[in-house]
N, C-alpha and C positions, 0 to 999 in steps of 0.2 A: 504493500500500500504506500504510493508516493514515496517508495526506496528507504522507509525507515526499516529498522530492525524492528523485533520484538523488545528489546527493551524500551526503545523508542514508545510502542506500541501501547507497554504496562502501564509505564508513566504515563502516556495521555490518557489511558483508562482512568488510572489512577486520579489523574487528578481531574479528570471531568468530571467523575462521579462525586467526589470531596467539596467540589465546585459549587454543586447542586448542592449536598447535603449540610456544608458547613450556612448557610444562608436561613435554614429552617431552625436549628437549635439558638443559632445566635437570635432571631426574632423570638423564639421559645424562650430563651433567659430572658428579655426585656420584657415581653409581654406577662410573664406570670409574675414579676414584683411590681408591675403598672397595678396587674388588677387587685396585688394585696395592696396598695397604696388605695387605690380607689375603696376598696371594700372598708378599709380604714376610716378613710372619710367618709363612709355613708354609714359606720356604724355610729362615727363622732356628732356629725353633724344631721342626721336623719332626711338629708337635702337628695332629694330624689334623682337627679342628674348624674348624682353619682353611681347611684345603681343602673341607670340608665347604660352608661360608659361602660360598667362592667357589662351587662348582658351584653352588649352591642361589640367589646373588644374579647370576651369569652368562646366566642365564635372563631375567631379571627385566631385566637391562641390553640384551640381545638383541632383546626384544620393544620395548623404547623408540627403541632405535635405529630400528630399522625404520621405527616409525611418525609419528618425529621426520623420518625422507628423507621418506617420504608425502608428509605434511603441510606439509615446510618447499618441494618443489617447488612445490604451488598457490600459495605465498607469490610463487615469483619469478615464477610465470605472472602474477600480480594487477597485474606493475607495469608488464605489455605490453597487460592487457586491460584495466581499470578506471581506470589513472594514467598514462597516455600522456605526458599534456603533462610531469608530473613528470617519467617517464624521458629526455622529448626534454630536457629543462633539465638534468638533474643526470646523465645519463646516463654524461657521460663520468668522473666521479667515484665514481658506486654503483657504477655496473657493473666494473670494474677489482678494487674491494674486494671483491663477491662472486665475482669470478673469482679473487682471492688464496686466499680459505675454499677453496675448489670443489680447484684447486691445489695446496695445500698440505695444510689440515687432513683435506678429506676423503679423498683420496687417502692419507693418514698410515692415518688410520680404516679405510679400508678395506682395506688392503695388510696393515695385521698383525689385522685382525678374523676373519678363518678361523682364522689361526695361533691365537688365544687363545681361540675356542671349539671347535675341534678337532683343538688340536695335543697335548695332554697327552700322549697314548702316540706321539706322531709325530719331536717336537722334546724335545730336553735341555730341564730346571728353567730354566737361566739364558736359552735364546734365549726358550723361554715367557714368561717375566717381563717381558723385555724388550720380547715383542709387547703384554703390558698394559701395560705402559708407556707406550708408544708410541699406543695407543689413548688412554689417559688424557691424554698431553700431546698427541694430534689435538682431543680436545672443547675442549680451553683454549684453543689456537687458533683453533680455528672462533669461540669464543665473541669473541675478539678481533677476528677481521676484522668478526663482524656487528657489533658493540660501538664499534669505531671507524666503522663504517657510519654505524648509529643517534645514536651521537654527533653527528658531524659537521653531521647534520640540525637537529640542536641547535644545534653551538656552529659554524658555518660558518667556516672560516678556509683559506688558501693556494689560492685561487681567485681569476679575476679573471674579471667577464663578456663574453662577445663573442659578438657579433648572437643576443641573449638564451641564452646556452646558458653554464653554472657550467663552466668551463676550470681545468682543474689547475697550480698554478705551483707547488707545493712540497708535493710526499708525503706529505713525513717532517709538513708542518706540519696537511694532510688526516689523517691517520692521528693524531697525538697533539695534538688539538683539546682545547680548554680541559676540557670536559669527559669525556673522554676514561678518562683514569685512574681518576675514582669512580666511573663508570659501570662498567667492568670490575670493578674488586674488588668494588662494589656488587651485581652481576650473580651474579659466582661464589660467595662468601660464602654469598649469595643460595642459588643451586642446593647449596650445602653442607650448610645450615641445610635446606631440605627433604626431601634425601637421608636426612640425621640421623636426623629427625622419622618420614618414611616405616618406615625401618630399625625405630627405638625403637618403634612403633606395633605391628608386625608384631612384635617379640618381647612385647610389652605382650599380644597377642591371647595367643601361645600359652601366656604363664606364667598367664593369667588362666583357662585351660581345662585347669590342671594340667600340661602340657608342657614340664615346667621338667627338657631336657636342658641340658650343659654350653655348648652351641653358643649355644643359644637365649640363657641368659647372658651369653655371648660377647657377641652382637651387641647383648644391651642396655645391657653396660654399655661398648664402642666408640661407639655411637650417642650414648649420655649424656654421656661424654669430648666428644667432637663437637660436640655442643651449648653446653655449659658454655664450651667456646674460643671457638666461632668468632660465637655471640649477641653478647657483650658487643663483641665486635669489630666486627660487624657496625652495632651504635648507634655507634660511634664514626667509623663508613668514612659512616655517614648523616649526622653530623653538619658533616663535613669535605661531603662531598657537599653538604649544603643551603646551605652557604657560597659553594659554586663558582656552585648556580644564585642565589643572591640577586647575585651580582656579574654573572652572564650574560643571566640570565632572571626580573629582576623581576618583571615580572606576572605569572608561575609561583608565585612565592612569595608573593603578595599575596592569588590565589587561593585555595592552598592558607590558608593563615590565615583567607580570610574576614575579610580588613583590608579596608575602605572608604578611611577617612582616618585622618589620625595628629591625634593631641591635641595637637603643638603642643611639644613637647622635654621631655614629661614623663613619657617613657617609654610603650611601648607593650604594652598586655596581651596573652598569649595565650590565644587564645577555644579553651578545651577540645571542645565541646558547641556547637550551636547549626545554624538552617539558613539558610547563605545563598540571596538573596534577587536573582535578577540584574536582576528589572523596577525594586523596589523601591529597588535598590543598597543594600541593609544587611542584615546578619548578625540575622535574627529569633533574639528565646530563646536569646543568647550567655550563654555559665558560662564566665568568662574570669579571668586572675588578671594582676592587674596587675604590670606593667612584666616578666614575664616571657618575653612576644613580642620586647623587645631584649635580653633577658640570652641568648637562644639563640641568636640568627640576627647580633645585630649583638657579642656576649660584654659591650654594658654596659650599663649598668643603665635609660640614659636614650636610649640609641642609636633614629633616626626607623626606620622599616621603611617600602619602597614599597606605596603604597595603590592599589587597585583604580580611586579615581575619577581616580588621576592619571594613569588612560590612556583614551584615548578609545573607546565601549562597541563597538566592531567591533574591539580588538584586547585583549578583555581573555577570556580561557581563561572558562569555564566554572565555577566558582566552586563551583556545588552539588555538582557529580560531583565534582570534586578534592579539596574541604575531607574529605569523606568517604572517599575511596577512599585519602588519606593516613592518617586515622586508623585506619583499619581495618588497614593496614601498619603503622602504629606500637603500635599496641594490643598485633598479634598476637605484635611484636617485644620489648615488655615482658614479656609472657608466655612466651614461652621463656625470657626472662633467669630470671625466677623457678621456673619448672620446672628448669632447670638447677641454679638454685641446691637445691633440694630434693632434687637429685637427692645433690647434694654431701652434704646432710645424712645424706640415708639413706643412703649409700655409708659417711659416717664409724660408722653406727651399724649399719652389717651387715645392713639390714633391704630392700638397693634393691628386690631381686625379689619380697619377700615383701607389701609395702604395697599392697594392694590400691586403695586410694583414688589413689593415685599412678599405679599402671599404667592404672585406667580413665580419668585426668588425659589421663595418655599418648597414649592410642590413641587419644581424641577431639582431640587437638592431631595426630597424621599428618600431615592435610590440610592445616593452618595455615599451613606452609611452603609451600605451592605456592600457597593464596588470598593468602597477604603477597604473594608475587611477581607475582601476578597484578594485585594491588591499586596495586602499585609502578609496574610498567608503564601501569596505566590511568592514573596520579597523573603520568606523564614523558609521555605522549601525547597526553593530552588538556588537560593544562597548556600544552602548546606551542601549543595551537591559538590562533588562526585560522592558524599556519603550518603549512605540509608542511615547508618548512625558513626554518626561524626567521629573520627580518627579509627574507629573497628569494624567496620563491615562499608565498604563499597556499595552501589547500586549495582554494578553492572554482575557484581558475586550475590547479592539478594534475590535476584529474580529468577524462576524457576522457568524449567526447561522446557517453551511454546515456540512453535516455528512464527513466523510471522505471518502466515495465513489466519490462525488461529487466533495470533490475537485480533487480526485484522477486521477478523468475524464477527468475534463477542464487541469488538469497539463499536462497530458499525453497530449492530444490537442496541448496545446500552445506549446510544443516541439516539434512535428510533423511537425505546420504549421512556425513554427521559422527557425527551420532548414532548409524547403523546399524555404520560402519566403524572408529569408533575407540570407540563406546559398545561393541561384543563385546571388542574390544583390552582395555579398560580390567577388563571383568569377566574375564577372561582373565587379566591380569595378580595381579588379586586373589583369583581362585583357585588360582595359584601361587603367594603369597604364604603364604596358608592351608594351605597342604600345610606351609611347614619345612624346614627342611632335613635333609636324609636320613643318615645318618650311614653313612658307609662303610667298617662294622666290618670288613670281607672286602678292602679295598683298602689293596694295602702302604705301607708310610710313605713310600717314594723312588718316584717315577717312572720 
């Protein structure tokens, strides 16, 4: 197929279907602590708009979950069918961590997930709350155990090998791996910031078509609160983050900048703009500002940064896909900061739902949140490469023995049945989005 290999092959499997899948749990984490916030304020305030919001985004949580299970079982089938030799190496350390999620979170998830979409006239206010709760703190778990997963793929630590296979000698040290921490807050922030976005976008639609009820209101200016916290946070959980892998993961970071070489202790520019070059080894058509590639990454002014040519061209990431798939993360991350900020303004001058230039701002920024995270992940993925885990197993030793027809076949597949079965899911969802929420002028205040 178009002369790739089978590794070629796994990997785009690999990463279309994670593509798909990572999109659904990250709305799944923001959506189930919106709705314990909401249900909060409706048990606080007895103000009916807020139940309104919950039934009306319960829906919306419902349909994600669902097709977040879908999707995240082909993920685990992939590492028995396509990555064999990986799961024989690291098996006894993935597999353990996904049976914690499996275990814990989802089971959390699913044991009070009836309760909180069909207990209202079943169960008392407080066990109700209690079952979203409870769903909200299963997604942040789940997100943990994948998260110390993924990490660990990363930052490998409390293992020792024997007759080639990754053996566990310290959990607690498996589990809270160097990168470990920024990757989690990194992640959920992450799903927050889109959740927000999504939220604001959908109320942006309806005040823009006149459907300017109180709820509607409601949910844009929560959404906008939202934003304005958790962006600016967010750049700073990045910046703590880009520290962790410049100490872990040089050539990640060398990539990402489109660094070659360093000039020598005189400080090192960051190249805004420009495309690298992996045959050539250089950054063609760099728009770079001096010495501010050390003021970020190393905090001085003349601090060296690891260059690309100081590693040898079979272990150095990909350069062209990262440099890019960073900025477009960082871009999109500037850009909430400032939408938020705007938001603040029009908030102080009374005008948030009326500004029409802001709302259609709004609603084309939705997506933004989900392509940042998408962009993130491709910028932690494919920067780690050539490793499946960083300095002890290769990709091209992880993937199990399929001709390239084969994968050819099942790619072609998963495309087919992705598009058909999560592309209705997804117009589904956004035709539920489009209805609003309904307002239950006939439904009493208490339960």
């Amino acid at each position: 197929m178009f002369e790739l290999t089978a590794l070629d092959l796994a990997r785009t499997q690999f990463g279309f279907t994670i593509a798909f899948h990572i999109v659904f749990p990250a709305i799944t984490i923001g959506l189930a602590s919106y709705l314990a916030v909401l249900e909060a304020c409706w048990l606080r305030t007895q103000r009916q708009l807020y139940r309104d919001l919950y039934q009306f985004w319960v829906k919306a949580f419902a349909l994600n979950f669902g097709m977040g299970v879908v999707s995240g079982l082909v993920m685990a089938y992939q590492f028995g069918t396509n990555w064999s030799p990986f799961s024989e190496f690291a098996g006894s350390i993935i597999g353990p961590l996904l049976a914690y999620e499996v275990l814990t979170a989802f089971f959390l998830e699913a044991g009070f997930l009836g309760v909180m979409l069909f207990g209202w006239k079943r169960v008392g206010p407080s066990l109700h709350f209690l079952a979203t709760v409870m769903v909200a703190l299963g997604t942040l778990i789940s997100a943990t155990w994948i998260l110390a997963s993924g990490s660990w793929m990363q930052t490998p630590q409390g293992y020792r090998i024997v007759a080639g296979r990754a053996i566990p000698t310290d959990w607690l040290q498996v589990i809270f791996n160097p990168s470990f921490p920024y990757r989690l807050a990194h992640m959920c922030v992450a799903a927050f910031l889109a959740t927000a976005l999504m939220v604001g976008a959908s109320a942006a639609w309806h005040l823009l078509r006149g459907n300017d009820q109180p709820a509607i209101r409601k949910m844009l200016s929560m959404s906008l609160w939202m934003l304005v916290l958790v962006a600016p946070l967010q750049l700073l959980i990045g910046d703590l983050h880009g520290l962790n892998t410049l100490e872990h993961q040089p050539a990640k970071i060398a990539a990402i900048e489109g660094h070659w070489e360093n000039s020598g202790g005189s400080g090192e520019p960051l190249i805004l703009f420009g495309l690298p070059d992996m045959a050539r080894e250089e950054t063609r058509f760099a728009v770079a500002i001096p010495h501010l590639g050390s003021l970020i990454l190393t905090h001085s002014w003349n601090g060296p940064l690891p260059a690309l040519k100081e590693f040898a061209p079979q272990d150095r990431p990909n350069s062209t896909v990262v440099f890019w798939s960073f900025r477009v993360m960082v871009g999109l991350g500037f850009m909430m900061i400032a939408l938020g900020l705007w938001s603040v303004w029009l908030r102080w001058r009374g005008t948030l739902g009326h500004c029409r230039p802001f709302l259609h701002l709004l609603l084309w920024m939705g997506p933004s949140g989900l392509v940042a995270l998408i962009a993130g992940w491709l910028t932690t993925e494919i920067g780690r490469q050539p490793w499946a885990i960083y300095g002890l197993l290769r990709t091209a030793d992880a993937v199990s023995a399929h001709g390239a027809l084969q994968m050819s076949f099942t790619l072609l597949l998963f495309v087919l049945v992705y598009v058909l079965v999560f592309g209705m899911g997804i117009v589904y969802l956004l035709r539920l989005i489009r209805t609003g929420p309904v307002p239950l002028s006939t439904a009493p205040e208490h339960p």
